[in-house]
Biopython code that builds the backbone (N, CA, C, O; Angstrom):
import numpy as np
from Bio.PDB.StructureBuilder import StructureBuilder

atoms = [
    (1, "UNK", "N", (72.693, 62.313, 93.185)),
    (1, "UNK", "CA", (73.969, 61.999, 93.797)),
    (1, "UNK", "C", (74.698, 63.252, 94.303)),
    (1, "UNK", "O", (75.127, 63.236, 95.456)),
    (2, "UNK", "N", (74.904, 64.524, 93.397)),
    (2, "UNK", "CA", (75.203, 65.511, 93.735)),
    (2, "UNK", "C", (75.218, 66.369, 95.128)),
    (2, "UNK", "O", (76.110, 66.941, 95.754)),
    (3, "UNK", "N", (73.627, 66.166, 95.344)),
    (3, "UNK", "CA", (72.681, 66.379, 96.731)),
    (3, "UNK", "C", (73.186, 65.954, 97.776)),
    (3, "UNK", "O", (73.560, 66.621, 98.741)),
    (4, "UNK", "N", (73.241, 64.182, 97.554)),
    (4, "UNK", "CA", (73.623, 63.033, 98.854)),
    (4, "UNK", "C", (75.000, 63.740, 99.159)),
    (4, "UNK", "O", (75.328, 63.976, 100.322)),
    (5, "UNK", "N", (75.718, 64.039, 98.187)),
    (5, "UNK", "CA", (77.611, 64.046, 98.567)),
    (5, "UNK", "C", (77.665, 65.617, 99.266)),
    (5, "UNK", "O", (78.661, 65.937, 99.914)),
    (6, "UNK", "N", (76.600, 66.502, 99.097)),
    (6, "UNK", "CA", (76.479, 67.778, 99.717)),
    (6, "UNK", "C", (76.221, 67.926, 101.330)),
    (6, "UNK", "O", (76.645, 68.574, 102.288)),
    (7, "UNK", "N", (75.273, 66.929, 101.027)),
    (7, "UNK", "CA", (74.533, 66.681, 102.701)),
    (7, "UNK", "C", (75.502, 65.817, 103.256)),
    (7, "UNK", "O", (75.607, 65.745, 104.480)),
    (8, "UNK", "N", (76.174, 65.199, 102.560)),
    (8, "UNK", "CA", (77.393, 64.616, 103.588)),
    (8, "UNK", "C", (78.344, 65.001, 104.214)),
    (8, "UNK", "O", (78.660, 64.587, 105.329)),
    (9, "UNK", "N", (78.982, 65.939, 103.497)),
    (9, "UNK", "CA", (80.230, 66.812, 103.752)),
    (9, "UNK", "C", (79.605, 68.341, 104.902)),
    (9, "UNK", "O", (78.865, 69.274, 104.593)),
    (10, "UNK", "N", (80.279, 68.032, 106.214)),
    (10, "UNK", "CA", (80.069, 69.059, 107.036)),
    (10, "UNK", "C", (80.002, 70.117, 106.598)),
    (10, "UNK", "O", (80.620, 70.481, 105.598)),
    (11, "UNK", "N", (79.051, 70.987, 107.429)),
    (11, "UNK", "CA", (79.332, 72.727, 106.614)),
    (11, "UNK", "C", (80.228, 73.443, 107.797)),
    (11, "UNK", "O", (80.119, 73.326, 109.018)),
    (12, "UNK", "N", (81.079, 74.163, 107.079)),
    (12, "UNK", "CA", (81.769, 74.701, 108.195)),
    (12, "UNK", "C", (81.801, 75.831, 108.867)),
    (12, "UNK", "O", (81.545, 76.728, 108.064)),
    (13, "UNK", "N", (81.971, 76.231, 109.853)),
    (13, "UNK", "CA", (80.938, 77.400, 110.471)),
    (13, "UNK", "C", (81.494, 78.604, 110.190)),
    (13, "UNK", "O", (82.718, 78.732, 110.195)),
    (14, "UNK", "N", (80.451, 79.892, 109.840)),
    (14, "UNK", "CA", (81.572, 81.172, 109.402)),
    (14, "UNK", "C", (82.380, 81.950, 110.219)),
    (14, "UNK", "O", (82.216, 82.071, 111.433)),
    (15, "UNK", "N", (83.102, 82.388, 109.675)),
    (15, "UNK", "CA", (83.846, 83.114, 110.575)),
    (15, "UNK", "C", (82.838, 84.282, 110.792)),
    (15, "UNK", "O", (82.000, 84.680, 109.983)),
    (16, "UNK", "N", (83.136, 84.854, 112.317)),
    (16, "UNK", "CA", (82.691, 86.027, 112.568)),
    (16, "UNK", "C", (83.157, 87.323, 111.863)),
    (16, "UNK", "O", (84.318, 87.722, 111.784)),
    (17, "UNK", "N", (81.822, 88.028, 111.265)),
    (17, "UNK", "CA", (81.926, 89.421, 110.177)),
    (17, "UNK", "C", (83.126, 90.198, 110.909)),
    (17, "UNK", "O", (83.202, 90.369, 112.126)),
    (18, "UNK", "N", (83.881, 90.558, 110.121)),
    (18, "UNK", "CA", (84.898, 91.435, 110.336)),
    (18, "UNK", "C", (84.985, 92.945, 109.826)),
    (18, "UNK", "O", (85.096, 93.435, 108.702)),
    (19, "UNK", "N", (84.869, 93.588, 111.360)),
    (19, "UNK", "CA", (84.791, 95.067, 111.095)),
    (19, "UNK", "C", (86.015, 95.713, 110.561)),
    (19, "UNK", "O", (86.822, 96.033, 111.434)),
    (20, "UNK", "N", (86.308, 95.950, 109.480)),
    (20, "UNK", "CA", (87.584, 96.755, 108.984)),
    (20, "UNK", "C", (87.783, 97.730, 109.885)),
    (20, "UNK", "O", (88.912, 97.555, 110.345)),
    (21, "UNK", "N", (87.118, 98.953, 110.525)),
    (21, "UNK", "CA", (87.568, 99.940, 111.123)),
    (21, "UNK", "C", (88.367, 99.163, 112.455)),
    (21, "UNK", "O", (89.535, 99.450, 112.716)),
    (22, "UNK", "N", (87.712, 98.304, 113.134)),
    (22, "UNK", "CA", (88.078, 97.534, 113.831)),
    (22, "UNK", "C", (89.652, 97.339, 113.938)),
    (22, "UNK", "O", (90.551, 97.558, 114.749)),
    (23, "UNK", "N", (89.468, 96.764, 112.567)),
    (23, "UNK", "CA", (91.140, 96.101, 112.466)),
    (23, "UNK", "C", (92.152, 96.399, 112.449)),
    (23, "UNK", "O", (93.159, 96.015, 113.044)),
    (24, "UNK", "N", (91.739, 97.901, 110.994)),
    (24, "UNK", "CA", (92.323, 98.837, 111.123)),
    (24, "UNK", "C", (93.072, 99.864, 112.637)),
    (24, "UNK", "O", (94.199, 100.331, 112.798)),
    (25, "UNK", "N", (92.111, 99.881, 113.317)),
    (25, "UNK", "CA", (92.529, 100.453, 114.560)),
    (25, "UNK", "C", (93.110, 99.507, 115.819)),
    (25, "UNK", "O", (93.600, 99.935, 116.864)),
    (26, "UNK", "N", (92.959, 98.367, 115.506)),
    (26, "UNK", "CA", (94.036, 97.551, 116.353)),
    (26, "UNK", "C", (94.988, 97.712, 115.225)),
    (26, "UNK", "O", (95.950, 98.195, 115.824)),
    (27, "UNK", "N", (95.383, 97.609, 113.845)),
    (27, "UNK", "CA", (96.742, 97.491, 113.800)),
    (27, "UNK", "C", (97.245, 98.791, 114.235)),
    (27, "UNK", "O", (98.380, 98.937, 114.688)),
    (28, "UNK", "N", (96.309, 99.831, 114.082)),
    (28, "UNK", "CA", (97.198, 101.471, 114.182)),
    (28, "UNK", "C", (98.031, 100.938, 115.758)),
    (28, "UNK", "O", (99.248, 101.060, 115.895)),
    (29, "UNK", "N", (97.269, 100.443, 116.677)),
    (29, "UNK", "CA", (97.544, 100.338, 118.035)),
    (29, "UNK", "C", (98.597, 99.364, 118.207)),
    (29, "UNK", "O", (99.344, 99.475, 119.180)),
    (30, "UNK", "N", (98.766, 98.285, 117.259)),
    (30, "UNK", "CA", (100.120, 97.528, 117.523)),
    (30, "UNK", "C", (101.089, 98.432, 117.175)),
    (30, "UNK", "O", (101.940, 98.900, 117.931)),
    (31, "UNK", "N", (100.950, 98.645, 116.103)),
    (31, "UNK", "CA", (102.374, 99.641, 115.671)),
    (31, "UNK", "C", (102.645, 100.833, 116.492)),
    (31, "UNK", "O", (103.794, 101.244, 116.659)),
    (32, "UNK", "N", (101.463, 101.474, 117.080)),
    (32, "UNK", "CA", (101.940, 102.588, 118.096)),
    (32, "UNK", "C", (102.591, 101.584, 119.362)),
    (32, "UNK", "O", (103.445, 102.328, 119.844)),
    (33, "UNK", "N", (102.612, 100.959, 119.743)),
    (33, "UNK", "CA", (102.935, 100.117, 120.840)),
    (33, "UNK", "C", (104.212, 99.534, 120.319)),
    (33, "UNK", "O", (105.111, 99.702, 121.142)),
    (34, "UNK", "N", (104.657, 98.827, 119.101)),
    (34, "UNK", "CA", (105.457, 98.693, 118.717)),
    (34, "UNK", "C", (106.771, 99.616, 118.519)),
    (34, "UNK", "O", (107.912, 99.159, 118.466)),
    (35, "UNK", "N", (106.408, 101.091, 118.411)),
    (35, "UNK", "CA", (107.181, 102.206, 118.102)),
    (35, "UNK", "C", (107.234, 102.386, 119.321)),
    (35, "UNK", "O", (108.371, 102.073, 119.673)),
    (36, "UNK", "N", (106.445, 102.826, 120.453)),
    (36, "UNK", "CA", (107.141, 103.312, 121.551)),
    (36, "UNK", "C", (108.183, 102.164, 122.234)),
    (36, "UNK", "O", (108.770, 102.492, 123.265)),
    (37, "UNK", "N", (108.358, 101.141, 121.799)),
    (37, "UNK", "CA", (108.841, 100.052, 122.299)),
    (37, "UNK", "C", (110.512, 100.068, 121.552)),
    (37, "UNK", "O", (111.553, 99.684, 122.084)),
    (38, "UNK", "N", (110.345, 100.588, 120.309)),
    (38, "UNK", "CA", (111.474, 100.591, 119.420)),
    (38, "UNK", "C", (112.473, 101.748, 119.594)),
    (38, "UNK", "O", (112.311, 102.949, 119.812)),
    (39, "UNK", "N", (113.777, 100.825, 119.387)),
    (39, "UNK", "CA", (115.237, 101.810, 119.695)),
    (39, "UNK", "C", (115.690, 102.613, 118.225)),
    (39, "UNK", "O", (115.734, 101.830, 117.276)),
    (40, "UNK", "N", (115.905, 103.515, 118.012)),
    (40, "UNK", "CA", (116.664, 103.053, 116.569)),
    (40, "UNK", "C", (118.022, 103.153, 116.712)),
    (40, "UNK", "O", (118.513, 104.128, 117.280)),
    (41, "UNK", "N", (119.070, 101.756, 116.012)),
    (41, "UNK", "CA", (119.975, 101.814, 116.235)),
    (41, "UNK", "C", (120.617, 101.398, 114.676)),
    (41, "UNK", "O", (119.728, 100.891, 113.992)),
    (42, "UNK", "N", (121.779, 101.478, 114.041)),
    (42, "UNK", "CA", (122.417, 100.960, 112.887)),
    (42, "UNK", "C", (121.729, 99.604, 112.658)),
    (42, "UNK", "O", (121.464, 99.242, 111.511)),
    (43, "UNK", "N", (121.525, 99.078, 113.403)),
    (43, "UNK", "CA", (121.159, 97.494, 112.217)),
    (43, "UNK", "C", (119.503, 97.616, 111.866)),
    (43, "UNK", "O", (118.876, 96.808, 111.180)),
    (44, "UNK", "N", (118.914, 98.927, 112.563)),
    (44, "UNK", "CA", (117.538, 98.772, 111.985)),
    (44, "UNK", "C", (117.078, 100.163, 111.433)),
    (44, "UNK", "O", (115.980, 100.693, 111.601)),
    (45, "UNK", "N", (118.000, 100.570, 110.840)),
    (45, "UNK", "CA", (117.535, 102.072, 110.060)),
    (45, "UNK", "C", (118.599, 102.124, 108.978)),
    (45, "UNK", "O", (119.805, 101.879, 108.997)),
    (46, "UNK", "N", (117.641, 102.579, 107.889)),
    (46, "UNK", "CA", (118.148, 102.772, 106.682)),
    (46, "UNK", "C", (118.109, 104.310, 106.479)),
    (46, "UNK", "O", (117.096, 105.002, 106.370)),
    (47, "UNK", "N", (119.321, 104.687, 106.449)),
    (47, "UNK", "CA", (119.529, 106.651, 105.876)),
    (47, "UNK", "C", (119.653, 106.696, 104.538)),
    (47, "UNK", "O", (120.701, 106.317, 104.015)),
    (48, "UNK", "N", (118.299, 107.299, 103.581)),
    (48, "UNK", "CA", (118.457, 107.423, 102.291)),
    (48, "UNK", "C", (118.326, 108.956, 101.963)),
    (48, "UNK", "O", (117.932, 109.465, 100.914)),
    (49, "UNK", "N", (118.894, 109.765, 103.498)),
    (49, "UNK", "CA", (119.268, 111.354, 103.382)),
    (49, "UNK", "C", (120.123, 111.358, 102.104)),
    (49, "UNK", "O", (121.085, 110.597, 102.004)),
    (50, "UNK", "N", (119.705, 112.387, 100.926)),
    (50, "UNK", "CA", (120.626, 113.209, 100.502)),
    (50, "UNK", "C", (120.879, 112.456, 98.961)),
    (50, "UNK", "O", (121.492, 112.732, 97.929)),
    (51, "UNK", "N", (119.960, 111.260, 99.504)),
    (51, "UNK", "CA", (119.961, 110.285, 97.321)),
    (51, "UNK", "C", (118.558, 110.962, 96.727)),
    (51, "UNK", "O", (117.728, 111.820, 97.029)),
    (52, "UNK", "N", (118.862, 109.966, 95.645)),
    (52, "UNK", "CA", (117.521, 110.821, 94.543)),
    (52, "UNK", "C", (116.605, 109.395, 94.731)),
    (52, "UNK", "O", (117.131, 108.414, 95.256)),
    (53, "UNK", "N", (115.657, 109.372, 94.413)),
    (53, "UNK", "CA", (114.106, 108.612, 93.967)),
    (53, "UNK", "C", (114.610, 107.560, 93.515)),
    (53, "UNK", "O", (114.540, 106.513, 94.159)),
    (54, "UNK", "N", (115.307, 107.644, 92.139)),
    (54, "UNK", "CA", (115.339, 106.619, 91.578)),
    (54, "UNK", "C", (116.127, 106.037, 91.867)),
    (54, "UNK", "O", (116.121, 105.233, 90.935)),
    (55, "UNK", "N", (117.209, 105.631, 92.718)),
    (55, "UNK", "CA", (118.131, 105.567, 93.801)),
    (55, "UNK", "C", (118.157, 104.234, 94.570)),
    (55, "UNK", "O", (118.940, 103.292, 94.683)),
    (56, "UNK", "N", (116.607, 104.675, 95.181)),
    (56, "UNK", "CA", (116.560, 103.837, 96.622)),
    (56, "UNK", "C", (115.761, 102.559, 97.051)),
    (56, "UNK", "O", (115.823, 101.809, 98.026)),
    (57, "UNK", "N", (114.666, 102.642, 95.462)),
    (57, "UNK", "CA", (114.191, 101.646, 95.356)),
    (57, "UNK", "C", (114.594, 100.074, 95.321)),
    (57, "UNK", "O", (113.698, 99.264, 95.560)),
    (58, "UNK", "N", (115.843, 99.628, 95.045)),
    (58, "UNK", "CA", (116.511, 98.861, 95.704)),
    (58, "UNK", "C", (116.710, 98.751, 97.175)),
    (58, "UNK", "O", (116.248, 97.942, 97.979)),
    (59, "UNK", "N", (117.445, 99.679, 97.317)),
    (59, "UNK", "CA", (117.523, 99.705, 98.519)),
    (59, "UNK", "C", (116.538, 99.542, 99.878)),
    (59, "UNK", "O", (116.943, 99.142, 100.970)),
    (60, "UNK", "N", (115.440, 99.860, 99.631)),
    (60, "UNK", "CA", (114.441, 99.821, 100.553)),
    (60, "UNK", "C", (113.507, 98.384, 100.127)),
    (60, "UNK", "O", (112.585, 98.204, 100.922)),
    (61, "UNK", "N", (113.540, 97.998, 99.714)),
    (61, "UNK", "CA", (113.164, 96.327, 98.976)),
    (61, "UNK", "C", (114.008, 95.778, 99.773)),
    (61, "UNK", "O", (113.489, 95.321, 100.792)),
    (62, "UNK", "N", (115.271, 95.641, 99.668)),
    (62, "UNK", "CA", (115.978, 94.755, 100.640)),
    (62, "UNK", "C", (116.042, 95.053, 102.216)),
    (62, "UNK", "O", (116.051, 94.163, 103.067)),
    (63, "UNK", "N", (116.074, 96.098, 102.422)),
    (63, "UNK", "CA", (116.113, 96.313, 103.976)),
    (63, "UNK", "C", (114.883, 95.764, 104.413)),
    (63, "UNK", "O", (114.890, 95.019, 105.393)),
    (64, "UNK", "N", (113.614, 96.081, 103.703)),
    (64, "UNK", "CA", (112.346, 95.523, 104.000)),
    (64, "UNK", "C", (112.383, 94.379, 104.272)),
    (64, "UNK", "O", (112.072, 93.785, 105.305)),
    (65, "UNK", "N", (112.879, 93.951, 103.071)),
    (65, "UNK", "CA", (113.579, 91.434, 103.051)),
    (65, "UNK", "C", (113.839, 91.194, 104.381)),
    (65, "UNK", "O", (113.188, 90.423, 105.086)),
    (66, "UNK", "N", (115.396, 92.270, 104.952)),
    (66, "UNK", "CA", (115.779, 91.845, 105.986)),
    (66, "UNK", "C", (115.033, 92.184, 107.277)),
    (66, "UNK", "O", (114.988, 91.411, 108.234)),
    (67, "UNK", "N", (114.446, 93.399, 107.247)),
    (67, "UNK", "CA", (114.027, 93.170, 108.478)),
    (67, "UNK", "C", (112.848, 92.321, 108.995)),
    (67, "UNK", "O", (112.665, 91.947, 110.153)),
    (68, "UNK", "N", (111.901, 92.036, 107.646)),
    (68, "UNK", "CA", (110.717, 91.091, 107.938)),
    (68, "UNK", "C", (111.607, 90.140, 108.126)),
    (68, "UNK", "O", (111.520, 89.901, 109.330)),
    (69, "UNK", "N", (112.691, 89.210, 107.517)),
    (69, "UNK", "CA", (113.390, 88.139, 107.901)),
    (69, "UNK", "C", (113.972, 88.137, 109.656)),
    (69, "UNK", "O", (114.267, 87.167, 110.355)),
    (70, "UNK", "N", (113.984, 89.181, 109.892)),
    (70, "UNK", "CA", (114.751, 89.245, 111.119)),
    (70, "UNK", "C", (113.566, 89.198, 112.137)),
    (70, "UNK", "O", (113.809, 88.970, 113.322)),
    (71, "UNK", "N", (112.331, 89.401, 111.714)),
    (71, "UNK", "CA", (111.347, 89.711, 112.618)),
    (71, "UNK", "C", (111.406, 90.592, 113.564)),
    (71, "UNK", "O", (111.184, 90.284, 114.735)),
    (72, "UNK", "N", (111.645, 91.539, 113.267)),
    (72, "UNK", "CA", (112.127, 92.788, 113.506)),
    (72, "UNK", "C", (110.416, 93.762, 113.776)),
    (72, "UNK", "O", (109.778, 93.948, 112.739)),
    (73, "UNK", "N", (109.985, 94.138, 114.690)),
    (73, "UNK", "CA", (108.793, 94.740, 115.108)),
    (73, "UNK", "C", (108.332, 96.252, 114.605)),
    (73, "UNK", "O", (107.214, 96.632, 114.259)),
    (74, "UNK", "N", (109.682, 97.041, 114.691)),
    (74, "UNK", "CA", (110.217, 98.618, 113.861)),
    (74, "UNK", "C", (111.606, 98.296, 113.312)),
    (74, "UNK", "O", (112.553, 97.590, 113.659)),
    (75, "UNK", "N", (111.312, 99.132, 112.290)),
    (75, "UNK", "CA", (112.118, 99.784, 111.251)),
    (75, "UNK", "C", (112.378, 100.922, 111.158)),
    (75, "UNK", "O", (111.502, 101.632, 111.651)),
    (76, "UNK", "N", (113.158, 101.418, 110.764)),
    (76, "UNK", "CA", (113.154, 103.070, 110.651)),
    (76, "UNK", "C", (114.021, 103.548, 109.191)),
    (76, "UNK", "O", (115.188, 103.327, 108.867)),
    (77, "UNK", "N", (113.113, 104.161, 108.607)),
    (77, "UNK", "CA", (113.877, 104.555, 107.419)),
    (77, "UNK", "C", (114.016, 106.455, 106.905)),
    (77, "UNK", "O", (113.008, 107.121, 106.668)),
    (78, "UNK", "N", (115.014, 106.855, 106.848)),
    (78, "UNK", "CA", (115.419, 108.572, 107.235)),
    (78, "UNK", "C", (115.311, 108.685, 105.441)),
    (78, "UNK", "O", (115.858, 108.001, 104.575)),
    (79, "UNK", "N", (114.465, 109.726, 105.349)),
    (79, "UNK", "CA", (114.170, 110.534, 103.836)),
    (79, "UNK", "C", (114.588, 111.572, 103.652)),
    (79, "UNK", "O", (114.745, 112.037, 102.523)),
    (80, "UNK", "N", (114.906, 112.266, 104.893)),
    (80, "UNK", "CA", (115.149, 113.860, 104.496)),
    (80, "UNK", "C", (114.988, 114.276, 104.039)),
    (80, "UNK", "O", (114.930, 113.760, 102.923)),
    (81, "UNK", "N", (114.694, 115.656, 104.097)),
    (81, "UNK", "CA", (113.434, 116.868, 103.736)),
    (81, "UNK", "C", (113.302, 116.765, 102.234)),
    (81, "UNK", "O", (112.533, 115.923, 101.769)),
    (82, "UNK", "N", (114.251, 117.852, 101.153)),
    (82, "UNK", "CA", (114.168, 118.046, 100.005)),
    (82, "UNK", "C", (113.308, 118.204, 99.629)),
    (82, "UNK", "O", (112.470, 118.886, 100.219)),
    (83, "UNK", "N", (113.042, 117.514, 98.177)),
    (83, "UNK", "CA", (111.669, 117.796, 97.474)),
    (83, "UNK", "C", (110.046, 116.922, 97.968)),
    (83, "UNK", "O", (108.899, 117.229, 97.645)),
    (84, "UNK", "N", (110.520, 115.801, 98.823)),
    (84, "UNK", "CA", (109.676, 114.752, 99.225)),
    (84, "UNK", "C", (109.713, 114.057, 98.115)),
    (84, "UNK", "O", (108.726, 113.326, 98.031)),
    (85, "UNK", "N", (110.401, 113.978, 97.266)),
    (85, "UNK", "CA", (110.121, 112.571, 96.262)),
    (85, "UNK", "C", (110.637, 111.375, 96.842)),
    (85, "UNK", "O", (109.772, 110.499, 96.856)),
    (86, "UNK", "N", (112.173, 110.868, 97.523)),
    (86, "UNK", "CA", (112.375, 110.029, 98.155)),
    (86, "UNK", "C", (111.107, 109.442, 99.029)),
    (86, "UNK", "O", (110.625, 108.313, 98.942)),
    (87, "UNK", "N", (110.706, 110.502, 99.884)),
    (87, "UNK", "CA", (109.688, 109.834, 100.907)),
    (87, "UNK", "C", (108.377, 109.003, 100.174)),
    (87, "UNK", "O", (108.054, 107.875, 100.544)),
    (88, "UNK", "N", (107.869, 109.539, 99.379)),
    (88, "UNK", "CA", (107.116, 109.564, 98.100)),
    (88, "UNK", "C", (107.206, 107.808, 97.731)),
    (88, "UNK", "O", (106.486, 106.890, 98.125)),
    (89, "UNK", "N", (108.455, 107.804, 96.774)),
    (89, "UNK", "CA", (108.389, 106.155, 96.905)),
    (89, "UNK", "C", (108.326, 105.331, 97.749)),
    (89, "UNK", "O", (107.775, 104.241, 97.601)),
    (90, "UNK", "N", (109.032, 105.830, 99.048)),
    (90, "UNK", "CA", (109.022, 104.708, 100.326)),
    (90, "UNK", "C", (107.545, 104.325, 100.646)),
    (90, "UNK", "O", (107.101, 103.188, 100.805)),
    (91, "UNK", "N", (106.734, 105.766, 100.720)),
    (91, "UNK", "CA", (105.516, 105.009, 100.986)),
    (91, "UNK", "C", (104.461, 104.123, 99.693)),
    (91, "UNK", "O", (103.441, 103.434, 99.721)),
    (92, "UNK", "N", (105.267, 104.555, 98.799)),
    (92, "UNK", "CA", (104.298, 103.953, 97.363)),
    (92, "UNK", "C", (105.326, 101.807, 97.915)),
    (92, "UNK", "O", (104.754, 100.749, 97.651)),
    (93, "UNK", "N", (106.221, 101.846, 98.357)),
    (93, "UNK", "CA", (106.758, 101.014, 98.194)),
    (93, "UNK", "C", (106.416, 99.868, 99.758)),
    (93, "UNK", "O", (106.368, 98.638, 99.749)),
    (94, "UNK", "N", (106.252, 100.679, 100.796)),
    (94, "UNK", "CA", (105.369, 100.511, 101.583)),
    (94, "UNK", "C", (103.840, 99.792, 101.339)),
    (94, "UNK", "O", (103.510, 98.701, 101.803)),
    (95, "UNK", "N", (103.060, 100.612, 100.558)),
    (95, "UNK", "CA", (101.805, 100.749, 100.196)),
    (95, "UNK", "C", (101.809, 98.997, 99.293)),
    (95, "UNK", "O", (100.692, 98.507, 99.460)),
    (96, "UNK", "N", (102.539, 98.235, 98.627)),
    (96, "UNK", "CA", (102.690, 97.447, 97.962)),
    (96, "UNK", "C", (103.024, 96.174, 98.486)),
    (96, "UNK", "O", (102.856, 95.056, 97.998)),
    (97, "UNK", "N", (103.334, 96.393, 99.152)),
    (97, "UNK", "CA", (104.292, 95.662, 101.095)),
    (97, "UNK", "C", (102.882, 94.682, 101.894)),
    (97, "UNK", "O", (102.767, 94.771, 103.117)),
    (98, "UNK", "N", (102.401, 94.252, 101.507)),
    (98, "UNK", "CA", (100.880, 93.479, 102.507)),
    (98, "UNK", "C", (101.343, 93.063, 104.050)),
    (98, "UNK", "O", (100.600, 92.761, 104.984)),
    (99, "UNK", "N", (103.348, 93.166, 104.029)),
    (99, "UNK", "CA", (102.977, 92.599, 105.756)),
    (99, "UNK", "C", (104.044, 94.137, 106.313)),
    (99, "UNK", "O", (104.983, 93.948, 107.086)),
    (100, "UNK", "N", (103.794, 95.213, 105.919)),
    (100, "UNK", "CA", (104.219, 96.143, 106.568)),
    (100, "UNK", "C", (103.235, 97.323, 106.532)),
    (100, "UNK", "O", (102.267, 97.435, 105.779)),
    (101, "UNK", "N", (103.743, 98.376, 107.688)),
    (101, "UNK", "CA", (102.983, 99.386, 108.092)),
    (101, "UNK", "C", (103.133, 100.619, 107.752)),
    (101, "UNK", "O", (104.322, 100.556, 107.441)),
    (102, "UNK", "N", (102.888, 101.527, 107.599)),
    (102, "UNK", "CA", (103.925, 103.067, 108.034)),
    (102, "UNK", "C", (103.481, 103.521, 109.362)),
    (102, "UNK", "O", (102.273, 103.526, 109.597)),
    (103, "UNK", "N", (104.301, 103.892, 110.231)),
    (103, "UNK", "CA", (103.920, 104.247, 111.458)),
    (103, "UNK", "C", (103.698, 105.877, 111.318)),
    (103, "UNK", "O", (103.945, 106.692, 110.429)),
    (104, "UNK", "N", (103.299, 105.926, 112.209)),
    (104, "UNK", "CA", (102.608, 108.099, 112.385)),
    (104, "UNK", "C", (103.943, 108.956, 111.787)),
    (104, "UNK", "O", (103.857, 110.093, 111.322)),
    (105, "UNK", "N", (105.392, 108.048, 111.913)),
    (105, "UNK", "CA", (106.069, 109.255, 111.971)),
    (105, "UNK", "C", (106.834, 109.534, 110.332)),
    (105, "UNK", "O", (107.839, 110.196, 110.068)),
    (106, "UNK", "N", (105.838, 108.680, 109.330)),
    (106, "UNK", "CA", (106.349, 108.857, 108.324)),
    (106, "UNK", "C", (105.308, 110.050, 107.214)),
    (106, "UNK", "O", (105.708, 110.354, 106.090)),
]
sb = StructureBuilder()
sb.init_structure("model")
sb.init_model(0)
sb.init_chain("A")
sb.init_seg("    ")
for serial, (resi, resn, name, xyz) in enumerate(atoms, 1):
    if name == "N":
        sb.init_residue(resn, " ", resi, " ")
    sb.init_atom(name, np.array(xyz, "f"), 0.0, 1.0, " ", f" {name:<3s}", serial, name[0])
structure = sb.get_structure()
C-alpha cells in the first residue's frame, strides 16, 4: 500500500542547483545599485556618533524594524571612528539580520 500511495502522488520537479557565488554576487549588485540610488536624509539614518557599544544595541534593532517595515531599499547608519567597537556590533547585529545587507561602505 505504501508503494501504490507513492506512485500516486506527483513528484515534483527540482529546483535548479543554486550557485552561491552566483547569488552572492547578484545580491552584492542589488545593493550596489541600491546605494547609488540612495539619498541619505533624517528619516533614513541613524547617528550613533559619539555613544558606547553597549548603548546602541537597541537602538539599531529598531531602526532596522522600521526601515524593513517601511521597505526602505538603504539605510544608513553613522559609527564614528573611535575605538570601532560601536561599528563592531552593528555588523555582529547586521550579521544576525537574514533580510539585511552591509553595503561596501560599512
Amino acid at each position: 500500500p505504501a508503494a501504490a500511495a507513492a506512485a500516486a502522488s506527483p513528484k515534483r520537479p527540482r529546483p535548479p542547483p543554486v550557485d552561491k557565488r552566483q547569488r552572492e554576487k547578484e545580491l552584492r549588485d542589488r545593493v550596489a545599485a541600491a546605494l547609488k540610488r540612495a539619498v541619505r536624509t533624517d528619516g533614513n539614518t541613524l547617528d550613533l556618533r559619539g555613544r558606547r557599544a553597549d548603548e546602541v544595541t537597541y537602538e539599531v534593532d529598531a531602526f532596522l524594524d522600521m526601515m524593513l517595515g517601511q521597505r526602505r531599499e538603504a539605510a544608513f547608519i553613522l559609527t564614528g571612528h573611535g575605538t570601532g567597537a560601536v561599528k563592531k556590533v552593528v555588523r555582529e547585529l547586521f550579521a544576525r539580520c537574514s533580510r539585511t545587507t552591509c553595503g561596501p561602505r560599512i
